[in-house]
C-alpha positions as CSV (number, residue, x, y, z in Angstrom):
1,X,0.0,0.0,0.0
2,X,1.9,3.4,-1.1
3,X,-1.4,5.5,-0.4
4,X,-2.6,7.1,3.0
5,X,-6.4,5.8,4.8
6,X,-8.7,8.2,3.3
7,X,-10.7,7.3,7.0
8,X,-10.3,9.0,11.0
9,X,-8.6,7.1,13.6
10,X,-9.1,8.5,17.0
11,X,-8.2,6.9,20.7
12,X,-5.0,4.9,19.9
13,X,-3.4,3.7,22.9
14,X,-0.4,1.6,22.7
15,X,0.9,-0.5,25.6
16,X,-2.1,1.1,27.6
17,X,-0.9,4.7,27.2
18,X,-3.0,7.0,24.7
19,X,-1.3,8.8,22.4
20,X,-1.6,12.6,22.3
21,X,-3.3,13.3,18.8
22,X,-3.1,17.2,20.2
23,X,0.7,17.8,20.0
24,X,2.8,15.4,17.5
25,X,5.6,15.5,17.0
26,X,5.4,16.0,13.0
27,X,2.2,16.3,10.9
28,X,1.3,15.9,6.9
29,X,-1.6,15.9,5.4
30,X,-4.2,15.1,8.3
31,X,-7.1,17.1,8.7
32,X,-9.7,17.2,11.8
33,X,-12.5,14.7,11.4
34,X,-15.4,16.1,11.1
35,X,-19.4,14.5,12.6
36,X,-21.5,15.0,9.4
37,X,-19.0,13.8,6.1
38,X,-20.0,14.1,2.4
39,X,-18.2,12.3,-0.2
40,X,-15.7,14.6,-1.8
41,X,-12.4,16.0,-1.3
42,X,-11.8,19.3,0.3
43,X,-10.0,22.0,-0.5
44,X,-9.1,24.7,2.5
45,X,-8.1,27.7,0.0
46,X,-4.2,27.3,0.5
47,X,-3.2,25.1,-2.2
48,X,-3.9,23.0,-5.3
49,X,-4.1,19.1,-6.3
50,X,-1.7,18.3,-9.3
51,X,-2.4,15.3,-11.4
52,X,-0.9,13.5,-14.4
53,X,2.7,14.4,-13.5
54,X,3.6,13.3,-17.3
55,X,1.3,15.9,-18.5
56,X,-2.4,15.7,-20.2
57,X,-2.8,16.3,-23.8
58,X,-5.9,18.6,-24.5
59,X,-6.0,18.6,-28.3
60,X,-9.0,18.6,-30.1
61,X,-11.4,17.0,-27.7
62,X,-11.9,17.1,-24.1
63,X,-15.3,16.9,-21.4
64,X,-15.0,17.9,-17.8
65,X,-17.4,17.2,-15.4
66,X,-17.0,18.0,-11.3
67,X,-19.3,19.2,-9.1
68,X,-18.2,21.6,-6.4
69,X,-19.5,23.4,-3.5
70,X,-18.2,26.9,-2.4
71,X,-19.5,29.7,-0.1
72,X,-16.1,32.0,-2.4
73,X,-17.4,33.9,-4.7
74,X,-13.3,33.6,-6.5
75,X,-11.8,30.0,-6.7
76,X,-9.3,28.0,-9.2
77,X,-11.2,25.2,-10.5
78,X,-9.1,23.7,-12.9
79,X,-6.2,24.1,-15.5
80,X,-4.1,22.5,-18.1
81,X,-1.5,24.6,-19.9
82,X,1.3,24.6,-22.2
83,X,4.5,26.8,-22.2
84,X,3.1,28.4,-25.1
85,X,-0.2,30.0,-25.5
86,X,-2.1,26.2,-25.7
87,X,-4.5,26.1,-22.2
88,X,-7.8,25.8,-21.3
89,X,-9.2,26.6,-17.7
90,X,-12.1,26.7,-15.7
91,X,-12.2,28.9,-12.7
92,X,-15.4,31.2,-10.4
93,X,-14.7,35.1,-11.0
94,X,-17.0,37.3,-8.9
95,X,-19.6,34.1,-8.6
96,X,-19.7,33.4,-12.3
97,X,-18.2,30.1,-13.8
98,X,-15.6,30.8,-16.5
99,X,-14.4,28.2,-19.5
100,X,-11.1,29.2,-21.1
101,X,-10.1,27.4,-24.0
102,X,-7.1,29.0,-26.3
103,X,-6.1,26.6,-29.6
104,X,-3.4,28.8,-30.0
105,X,-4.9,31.7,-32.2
106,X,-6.9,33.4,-28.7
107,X,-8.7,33.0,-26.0
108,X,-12.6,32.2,-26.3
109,X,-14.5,32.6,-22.8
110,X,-17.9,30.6,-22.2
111,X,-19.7,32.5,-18.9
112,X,-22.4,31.3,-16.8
113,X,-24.2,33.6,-14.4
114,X,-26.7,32.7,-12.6
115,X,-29.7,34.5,-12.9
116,X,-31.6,36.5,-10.1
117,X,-30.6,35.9,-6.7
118,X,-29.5,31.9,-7.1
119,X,-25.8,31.9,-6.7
120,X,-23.3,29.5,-6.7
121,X,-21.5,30.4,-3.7
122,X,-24.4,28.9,-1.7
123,X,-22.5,26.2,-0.4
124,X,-24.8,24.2,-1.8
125,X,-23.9,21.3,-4.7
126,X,-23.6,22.1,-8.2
127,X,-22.9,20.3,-11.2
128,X,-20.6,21.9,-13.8
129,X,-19.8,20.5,-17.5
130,X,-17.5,21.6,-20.1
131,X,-16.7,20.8,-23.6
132,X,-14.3,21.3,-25.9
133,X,-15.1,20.2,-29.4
134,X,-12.2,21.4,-31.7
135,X,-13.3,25.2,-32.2
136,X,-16.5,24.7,-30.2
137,X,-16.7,25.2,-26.4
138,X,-19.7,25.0,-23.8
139,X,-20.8,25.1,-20.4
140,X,-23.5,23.7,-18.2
141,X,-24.2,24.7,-14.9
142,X,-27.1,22.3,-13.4
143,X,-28.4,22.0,-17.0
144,X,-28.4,25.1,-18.0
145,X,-26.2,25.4,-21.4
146,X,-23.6,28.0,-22.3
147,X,-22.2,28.4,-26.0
148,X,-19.9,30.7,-27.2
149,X,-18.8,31.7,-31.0
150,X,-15.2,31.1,-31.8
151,X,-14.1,33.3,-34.2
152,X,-10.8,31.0,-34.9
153,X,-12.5,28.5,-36.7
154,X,-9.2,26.8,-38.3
155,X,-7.4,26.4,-34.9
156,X,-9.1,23.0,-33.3
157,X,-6.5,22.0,-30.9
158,X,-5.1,22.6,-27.4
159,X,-1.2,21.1,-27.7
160,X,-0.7,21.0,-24.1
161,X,1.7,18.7,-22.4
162,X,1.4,19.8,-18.4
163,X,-0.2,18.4,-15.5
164,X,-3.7,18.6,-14.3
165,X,-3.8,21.4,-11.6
166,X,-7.2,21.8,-9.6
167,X,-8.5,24.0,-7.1
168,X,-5.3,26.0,-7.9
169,X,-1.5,25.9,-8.8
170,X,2.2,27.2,-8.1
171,X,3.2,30.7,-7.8
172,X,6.0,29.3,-10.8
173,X,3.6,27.9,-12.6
174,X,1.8,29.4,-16.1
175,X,-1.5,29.2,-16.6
176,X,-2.5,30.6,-19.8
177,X,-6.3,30.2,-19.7
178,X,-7.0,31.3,-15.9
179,X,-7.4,34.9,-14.7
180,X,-7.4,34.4,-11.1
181,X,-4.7,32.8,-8.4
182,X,-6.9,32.4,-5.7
183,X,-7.4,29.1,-4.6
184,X,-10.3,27.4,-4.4
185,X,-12.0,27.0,-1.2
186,X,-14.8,24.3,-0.8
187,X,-15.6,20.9,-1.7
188,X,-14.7,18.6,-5.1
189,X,-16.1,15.5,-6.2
190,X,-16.7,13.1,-9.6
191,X,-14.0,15.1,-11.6
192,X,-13.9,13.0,-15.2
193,X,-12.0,13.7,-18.2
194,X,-13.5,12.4,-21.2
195,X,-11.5,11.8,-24.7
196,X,-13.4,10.2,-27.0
197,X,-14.1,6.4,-25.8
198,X,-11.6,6.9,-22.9
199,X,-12.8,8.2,-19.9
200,X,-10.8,9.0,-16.7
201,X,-11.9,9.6,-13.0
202,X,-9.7,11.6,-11.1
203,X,-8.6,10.4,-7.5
204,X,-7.5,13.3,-5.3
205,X,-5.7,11.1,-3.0
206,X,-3.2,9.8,-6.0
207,X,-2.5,13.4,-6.4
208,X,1.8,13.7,-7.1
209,X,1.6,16.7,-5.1
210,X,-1.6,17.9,-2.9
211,X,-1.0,21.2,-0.6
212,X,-4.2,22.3,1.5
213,X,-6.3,19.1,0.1
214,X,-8.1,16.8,2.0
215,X,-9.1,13.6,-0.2
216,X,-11.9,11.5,1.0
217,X,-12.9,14.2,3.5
218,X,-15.7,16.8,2.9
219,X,-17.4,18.4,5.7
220,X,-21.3,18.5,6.2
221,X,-21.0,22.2,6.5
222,X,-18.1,24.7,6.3
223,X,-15.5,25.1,8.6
């Protein structure tokens, strides 16, 4: 087993003397457990969750789906990126959800907003989708579609060959398709990257490097 116990452990005694979970001597990774637990994987706002160490390949065709729960109106959801100009990204500005996608000629932005007072900082659970289809990109939010016109019709594909960075990234690292660095604060689950017939579902806790992440452990309220 090379992977932590996504689980809490509590009274541990050992040769009838409990040990002090209060003060130890050295810490990584462990977060308080918490009475009411939701699938998912928190993030606390500090950090990021970097996947796919040899880097993804966007190309011409990619579909995210997550769904994420947030009382921050900003937040780092997710980006791939290239050294170039190649990205795409998904991130909350000001409570709306942006989709970056750049194919190398410019970025095109698909926006959601939701309407009236509904927000998406309600710490409630939403459901986000985004698709890349060579030149074409949309966006659902709990159903409700997004397109957006691409003016550069005859660039289709993202070359990217980075990792996977959600809920954030690295000061040193580029992102060319986000506008924000502020990390996301709030809950992740079911994140799936679909390539054609391939589909992938991301575990947080095989993350190559996780700072201010919590896998396996989303609390039944904020904390």
């Amino acid at each position: 087993v090379t992977h932590s116990i996504p689980a809490c452990i509590g009274s541990m005694t050992i040769n009838g003397k409990q040990l002090d979970n209060d003060s130890p001597v050295s810490i990584f990774a462990v977060n308080k457990c918490y009475e009411t637990v939701q699938d998912g994987t928190f993030f606390d706002g500090s950090g990021f969750a970097a996947l796919v160490r040899e880097g993804y390949k966007v190309r011409s065709d990619v579909n995210i789906t997550l769904e994420f729960r947030t009382t921050a109106a900003h937040g780092v959801l997710l980006g791939v990126s290239s050294a170039r100009v190649d990205a795409i990204g998904l991130e909350i500005v000001h409570g709306k959800v942006l989709f970056h996608v750049n194919n190398g000629a410019g970025r095109i932005t698909a926006s959601y907003e939701p309407r009236g007072t509904n927000s998406l900082c309600d710490g409630k659970w939403h459901k986000l989708q985004a698709n890349k289809s060579k030149h074409d990109i949309s966006l659902i939010i709990d159903g409700n579609l997004v397109h957006t016109d691409n003016p550069y019709v005859q660039s289709t594909s993202a070359d990217t060959n980075n990792p996977i960075y959600v809920g954030g990234y690295p000061a040193d690292v580029k992102q060319n398709c986000l506008t924000s660095k502020t990390s996301f604060r709030g809950c992740l689950r079911n994140l799936v990257l679909t390539k054609g017939q391939h589909t992938e579902l991301f575990d947080f806790s095989r993350a190559f490097d996780l700072r201010g992440v919590f896998p396996h452990s989303c609390p039944g309220a904020e904390h």
